[in-house]
C-alpha positions as CSV (number, residue, x, y, z in Angstrom):
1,X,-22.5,107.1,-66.8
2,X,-24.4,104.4,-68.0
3,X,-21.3,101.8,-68.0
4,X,-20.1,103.1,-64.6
5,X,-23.7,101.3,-63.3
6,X,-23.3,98.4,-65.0
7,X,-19.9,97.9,-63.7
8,X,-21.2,99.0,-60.4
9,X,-24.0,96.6,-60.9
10,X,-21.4,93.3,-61.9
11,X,-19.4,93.5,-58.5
12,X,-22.4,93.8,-56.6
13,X,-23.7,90.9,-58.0
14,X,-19.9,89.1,-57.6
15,X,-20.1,89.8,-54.0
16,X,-23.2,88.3,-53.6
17,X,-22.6,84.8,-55.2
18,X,-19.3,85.0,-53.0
19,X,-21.3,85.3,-50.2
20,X,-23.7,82.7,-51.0
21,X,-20.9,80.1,-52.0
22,X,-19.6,80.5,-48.3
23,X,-22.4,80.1,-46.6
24,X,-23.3,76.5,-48.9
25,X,-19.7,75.8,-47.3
26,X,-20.1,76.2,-43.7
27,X,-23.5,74.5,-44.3
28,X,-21.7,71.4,-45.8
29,X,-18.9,71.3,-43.1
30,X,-21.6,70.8,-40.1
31,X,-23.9,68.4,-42.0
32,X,-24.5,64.7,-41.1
33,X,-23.1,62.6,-43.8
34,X,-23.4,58.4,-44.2
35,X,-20.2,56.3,-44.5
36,X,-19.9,52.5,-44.9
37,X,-23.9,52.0,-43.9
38,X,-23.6,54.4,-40.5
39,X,-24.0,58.2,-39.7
40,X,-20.9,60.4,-39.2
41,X,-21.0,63.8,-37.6
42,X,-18.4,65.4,-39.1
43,X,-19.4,69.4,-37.7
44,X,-16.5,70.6,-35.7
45,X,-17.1,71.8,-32.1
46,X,-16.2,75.3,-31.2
47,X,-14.0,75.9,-28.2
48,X,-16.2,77.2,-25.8
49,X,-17.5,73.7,-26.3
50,X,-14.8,71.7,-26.1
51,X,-14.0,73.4,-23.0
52,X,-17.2,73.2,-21.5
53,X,-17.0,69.1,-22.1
54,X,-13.4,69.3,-20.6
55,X,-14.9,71.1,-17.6
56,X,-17.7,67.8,-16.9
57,X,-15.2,64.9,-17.2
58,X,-14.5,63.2,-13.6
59,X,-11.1,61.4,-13.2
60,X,-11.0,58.0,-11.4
61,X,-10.1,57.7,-8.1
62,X,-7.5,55.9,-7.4
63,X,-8.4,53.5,-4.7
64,X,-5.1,50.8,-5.1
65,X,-3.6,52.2,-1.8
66,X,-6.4,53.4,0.7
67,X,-9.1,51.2,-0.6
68,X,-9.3,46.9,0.8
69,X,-10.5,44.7,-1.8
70,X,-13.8,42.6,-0.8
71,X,-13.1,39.2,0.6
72,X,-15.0,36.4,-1.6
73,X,-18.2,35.4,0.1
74,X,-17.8,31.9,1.4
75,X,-20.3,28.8,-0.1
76,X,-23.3,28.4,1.7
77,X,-23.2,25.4,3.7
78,X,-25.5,23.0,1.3
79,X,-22.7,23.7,-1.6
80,X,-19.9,23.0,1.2
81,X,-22.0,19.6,1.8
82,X,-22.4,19.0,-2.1
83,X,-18.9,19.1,-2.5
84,X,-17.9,16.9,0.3
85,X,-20.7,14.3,-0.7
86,X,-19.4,13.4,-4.4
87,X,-20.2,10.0,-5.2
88,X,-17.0,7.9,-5.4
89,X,-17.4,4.2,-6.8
90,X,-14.8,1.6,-4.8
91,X,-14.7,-2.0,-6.3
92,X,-14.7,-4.5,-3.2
93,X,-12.2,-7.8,-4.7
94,X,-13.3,-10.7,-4.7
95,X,-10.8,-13.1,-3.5
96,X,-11.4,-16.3,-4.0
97,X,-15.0,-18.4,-4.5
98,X,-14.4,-20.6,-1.9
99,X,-13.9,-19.6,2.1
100,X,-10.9,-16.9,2.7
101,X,-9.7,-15.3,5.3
102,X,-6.7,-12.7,5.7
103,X,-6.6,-12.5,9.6
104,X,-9.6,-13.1,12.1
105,X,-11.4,-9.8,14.1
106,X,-10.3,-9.6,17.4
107,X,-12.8,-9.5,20.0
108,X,-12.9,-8.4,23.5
109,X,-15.1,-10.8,24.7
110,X,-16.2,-14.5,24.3
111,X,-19.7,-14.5,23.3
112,X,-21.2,-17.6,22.2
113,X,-24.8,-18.1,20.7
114,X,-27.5,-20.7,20.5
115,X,-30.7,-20.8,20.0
116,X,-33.8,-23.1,21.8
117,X,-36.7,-23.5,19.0
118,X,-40.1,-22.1,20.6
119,X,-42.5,-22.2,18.2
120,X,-42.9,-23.8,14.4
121,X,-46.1,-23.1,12.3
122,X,-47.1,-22.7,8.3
123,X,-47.7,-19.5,7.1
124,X,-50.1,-18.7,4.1
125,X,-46.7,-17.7,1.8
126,X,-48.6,-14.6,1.1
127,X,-49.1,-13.3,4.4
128,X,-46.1,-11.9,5.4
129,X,-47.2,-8.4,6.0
130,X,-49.5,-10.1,8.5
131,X,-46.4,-11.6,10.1
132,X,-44.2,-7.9,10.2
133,X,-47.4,-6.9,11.7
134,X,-48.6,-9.2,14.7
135,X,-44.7,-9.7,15.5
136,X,-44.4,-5.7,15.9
137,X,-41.2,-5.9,13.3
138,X,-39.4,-3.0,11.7
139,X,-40.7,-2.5,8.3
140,X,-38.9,-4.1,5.7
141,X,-37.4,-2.0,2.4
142,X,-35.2,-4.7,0.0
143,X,-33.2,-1.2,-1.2
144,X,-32.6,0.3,2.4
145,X,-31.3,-0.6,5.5
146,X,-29.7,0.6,8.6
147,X,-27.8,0.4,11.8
148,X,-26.9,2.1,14.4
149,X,-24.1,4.1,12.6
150,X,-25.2,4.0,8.8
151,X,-27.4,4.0,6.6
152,X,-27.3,1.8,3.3
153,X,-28.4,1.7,-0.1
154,X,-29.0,-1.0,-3.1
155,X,-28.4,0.5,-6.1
156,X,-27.7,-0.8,-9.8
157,X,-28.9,-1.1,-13.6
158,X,-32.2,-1.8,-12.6
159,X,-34.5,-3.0,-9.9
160,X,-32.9,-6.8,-10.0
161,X,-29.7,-5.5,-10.5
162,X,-28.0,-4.2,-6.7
163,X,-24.7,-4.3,-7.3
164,X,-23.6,-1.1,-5.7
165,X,-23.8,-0.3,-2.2
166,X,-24.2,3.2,-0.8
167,X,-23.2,4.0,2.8
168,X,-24.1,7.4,4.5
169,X,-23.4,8.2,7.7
170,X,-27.0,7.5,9.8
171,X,-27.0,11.0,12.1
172,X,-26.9,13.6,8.8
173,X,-27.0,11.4,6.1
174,X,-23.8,12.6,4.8
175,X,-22.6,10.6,2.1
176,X,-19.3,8.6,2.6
177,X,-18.7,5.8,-0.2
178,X,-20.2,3.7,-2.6
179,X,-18.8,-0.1,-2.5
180,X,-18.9,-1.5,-5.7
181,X,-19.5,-5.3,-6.3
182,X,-18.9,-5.6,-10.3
183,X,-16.2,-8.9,-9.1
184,X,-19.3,-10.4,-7.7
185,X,-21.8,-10.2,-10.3
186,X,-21.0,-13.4,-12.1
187,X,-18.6,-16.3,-10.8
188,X,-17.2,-19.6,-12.4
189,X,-18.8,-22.9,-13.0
190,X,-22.2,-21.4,-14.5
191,X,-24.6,-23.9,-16.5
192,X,-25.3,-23.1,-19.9
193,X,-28.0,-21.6,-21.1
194,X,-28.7,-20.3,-17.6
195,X,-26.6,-17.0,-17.4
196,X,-29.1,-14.7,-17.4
197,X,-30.5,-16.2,-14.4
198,X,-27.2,-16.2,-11.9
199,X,-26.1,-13.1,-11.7
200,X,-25.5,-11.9,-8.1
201,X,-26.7,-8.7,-5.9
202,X,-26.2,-7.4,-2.8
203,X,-28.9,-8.4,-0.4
204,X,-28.0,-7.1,3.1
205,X,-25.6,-5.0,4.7
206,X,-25.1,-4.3,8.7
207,X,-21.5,-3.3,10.2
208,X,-20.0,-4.1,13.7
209,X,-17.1,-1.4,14.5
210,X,-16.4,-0.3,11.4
211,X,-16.4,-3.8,9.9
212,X,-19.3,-4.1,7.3
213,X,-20.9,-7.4,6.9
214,X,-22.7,-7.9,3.3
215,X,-24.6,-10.3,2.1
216,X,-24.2,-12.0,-2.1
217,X,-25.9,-14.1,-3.8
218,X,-28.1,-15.1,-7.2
219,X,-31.6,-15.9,-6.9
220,X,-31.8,-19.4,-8.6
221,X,-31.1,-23.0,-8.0
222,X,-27.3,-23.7,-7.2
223,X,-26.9,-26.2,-10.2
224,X,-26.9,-23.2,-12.3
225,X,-24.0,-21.7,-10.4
226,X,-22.7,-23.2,-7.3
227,X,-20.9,-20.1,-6.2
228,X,-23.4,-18.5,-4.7
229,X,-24.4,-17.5,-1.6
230,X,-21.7,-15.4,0.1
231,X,-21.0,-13.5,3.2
232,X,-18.2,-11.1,3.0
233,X,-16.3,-8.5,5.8
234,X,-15.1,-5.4,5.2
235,X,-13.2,-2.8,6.3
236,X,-14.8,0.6,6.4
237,X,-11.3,1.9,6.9
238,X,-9.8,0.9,3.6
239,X,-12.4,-1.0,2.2
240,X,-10.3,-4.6,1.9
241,X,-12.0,-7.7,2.4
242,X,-11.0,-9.4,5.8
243,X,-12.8,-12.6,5.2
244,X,-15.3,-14.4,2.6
245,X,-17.5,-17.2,4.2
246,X,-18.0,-20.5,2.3
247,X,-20.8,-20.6,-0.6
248,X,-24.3,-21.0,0.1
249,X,-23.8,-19.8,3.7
250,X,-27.0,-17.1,2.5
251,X,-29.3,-15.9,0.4
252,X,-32.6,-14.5,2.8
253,X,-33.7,-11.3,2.4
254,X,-31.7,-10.1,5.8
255,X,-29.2,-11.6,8.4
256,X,-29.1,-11.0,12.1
257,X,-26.2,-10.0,13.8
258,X,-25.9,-11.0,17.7
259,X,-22.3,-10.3,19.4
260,X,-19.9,-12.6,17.8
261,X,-22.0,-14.7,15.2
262,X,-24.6,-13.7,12.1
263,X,-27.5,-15.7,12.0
264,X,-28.3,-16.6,8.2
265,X,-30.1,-18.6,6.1
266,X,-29.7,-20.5,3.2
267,X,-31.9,-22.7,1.1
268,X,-33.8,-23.0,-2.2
269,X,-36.8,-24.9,-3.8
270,X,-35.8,-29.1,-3.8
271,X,-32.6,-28.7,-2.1
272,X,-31.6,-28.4,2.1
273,X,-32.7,-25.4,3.8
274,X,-30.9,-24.3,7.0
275,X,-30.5,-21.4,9.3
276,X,-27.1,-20.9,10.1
277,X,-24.6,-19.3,12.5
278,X,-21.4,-17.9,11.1
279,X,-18.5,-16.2,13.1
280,X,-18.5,-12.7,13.0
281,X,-14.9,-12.9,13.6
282,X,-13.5,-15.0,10.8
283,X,-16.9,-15.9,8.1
284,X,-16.3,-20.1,9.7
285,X,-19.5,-22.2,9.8
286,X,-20.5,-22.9,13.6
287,X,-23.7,-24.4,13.5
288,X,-26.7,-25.4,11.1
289,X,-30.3,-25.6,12.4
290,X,-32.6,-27.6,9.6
291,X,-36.0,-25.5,8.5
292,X,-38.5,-26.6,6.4
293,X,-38.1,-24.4,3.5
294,X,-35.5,-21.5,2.6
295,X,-35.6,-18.7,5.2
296,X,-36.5,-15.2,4.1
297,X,-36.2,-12.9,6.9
298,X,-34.7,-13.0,10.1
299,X,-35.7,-10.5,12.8
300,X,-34.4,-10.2,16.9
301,X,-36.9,-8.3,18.9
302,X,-34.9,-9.0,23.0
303,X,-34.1,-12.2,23.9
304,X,-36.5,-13.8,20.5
305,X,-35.7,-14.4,17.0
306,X,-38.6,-14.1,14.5
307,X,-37.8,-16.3,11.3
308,X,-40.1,-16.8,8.6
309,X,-39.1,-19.3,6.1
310,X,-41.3,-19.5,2.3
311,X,-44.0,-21.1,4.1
312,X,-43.1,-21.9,8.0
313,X,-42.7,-19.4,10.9
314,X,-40.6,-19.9,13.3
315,X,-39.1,-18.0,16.7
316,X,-36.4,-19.4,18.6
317,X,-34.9,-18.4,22.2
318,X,-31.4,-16.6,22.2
319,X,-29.4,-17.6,24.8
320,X,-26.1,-16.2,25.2
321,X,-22.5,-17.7,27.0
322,X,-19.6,-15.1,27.3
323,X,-16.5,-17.4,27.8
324,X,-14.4,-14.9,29.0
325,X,-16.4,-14.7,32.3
């Protein structure tokens, strides 16, 4: 009797250590685990599970056929603008340093110019906002200029340096080209020693259908370099230079342009000083009018042109002669 309990007692206790070891084993099988420095789930899901996850999943649509694709939203109009306006640098050439000419302007009328001195009297060489002023002139700006169909700018290295001239057009301000006068900067024939002091800029700038008139020159005496002084045509339509006047034809801070000839001015401490008329229409010499010291500015308000010289004012009465008449 006693042996049939401990038997008894043995598979009892067997049962229960099989029992235990199963449930250790179904604990391990669902426990989270770490692999390779992350956490792995490695329990498995039961079915109702897996068919409850089934249940939730969505399918795409697919939208290939039935569906348009958006059109691409078109650039606002300043990027439109940016885009049109990139800078582009054109050299002008420089031909020759003395007078050229590829084929005169035409003109449809005759217009002849001279001028009747009115008045002649010193100035205080320092007064010449005075003299913008009491002659009710348009301001003057040495970078910026404009006419009645652009609007130009000096540009360059620094503020002597102008050797690059922007042109937008005046009613928008939309950028069109950028002339560039590297050819210009320095010519033949300079003195010694005096290189730093010749090289040339852009001065002035006014166009006549589509023909742009610019002014060149250095700012020193021309025994350091006689090739100075330039006027120079060109055409806004493929930017090749129709004429180049003689040297030292200019080098005031503006020119005037009055139907067929450009009123300029040329001079320089200890050597002549004139105002002089050029043709429009093929950068000739017509006339020279003797001043008394080199001309600055040159302004036409009507039938008057305002000159002011280093230290003389002057005005002079336009009259004008169409030949074709």
């Amino acid at each position: 009797m006693k042996k049939r309990m401990q038997m008894l007692l043995c598979a009892g206790l067997c049962c229960l250590m099989t029992a235990c070891a199963g449930k250790e084993r179904a604990e391990e099988k669902n426990t989270e685990k770490e692999t390779d420095g992350y956490v792995q789930v490695t329990g498995e899901q039961s079915e109702e599970e897996t068919a409850g996850e089934s249940e939730n999943v969505t399918e795409p649509e697919d939208t290939s056929d039935d569906v348009a694709m958006p059109e691409p939203e078109p650039a606002d109009e300043e990027e439109v603008f940016l885009e049109r306006t990139e800078p582009t640098e054109i050299p002008v050439e420089n031909p020759s340093q003395e007078y050229y000419l590829t084929e005169a302007i035409s003109s449809e009328e005759d217009w002849s110019l001279s001028l009747e001195l009115l008045t002649e009297e010193a100035n205080q060489i320092t007064d010449t906002e005075d003299w913008f002023r009491q002659n009710e002139l348009p301001a003057f700006d040495s970078f910026c200029m404009e006419d009645d169909t652009y609007r130009y700018v000096i540009e360059g290295d620094n503020y002597a340096s102008g050797y690059l001239l922007g042109i937008y057009r005046k009613e928008n301000s939309m950028f069109l080209k950028r002339l560039e006068f590297t050819d210009y900067r320095y010519t033949d024939n300079i003195k010694p020693g005096d290189e730093f002091f010749v090289e040339q800029r852009v001065w002035w700038a006014q166009s006549v259908d589509d023909v742009l008139y610019v002014a060149v020159s250095h700012n020193t005496y021309t025994e350091s370099c006689p090739h100075t002084g330039y006027l120079v045509a060109i055409d806004l339509n493929d930017n090749h230079v129709i004429w180049k006047s003689a040297p030292c034809m200019t080098n005031g801070k503006t020119f005037e342009i009055i139907d067929d000839t450009i009123v300029c001015g040329y001079g320089f401490t200890a050597e002549p000083d004139y105002l002089n008329l050029v043709s429009r229409l093929d950068g000739s010499l017509l006339q020279q009018i003797p001043v008394k010291s080199m001309v600055d500015y040159i302004y036409r308000k009507d039938d008057t042109l305002y000159v002011r010289t280093y230290d003389t004012n002057y005005t002079f009465q336009i009259f004008r002669e169409n030949g074709s008449q």
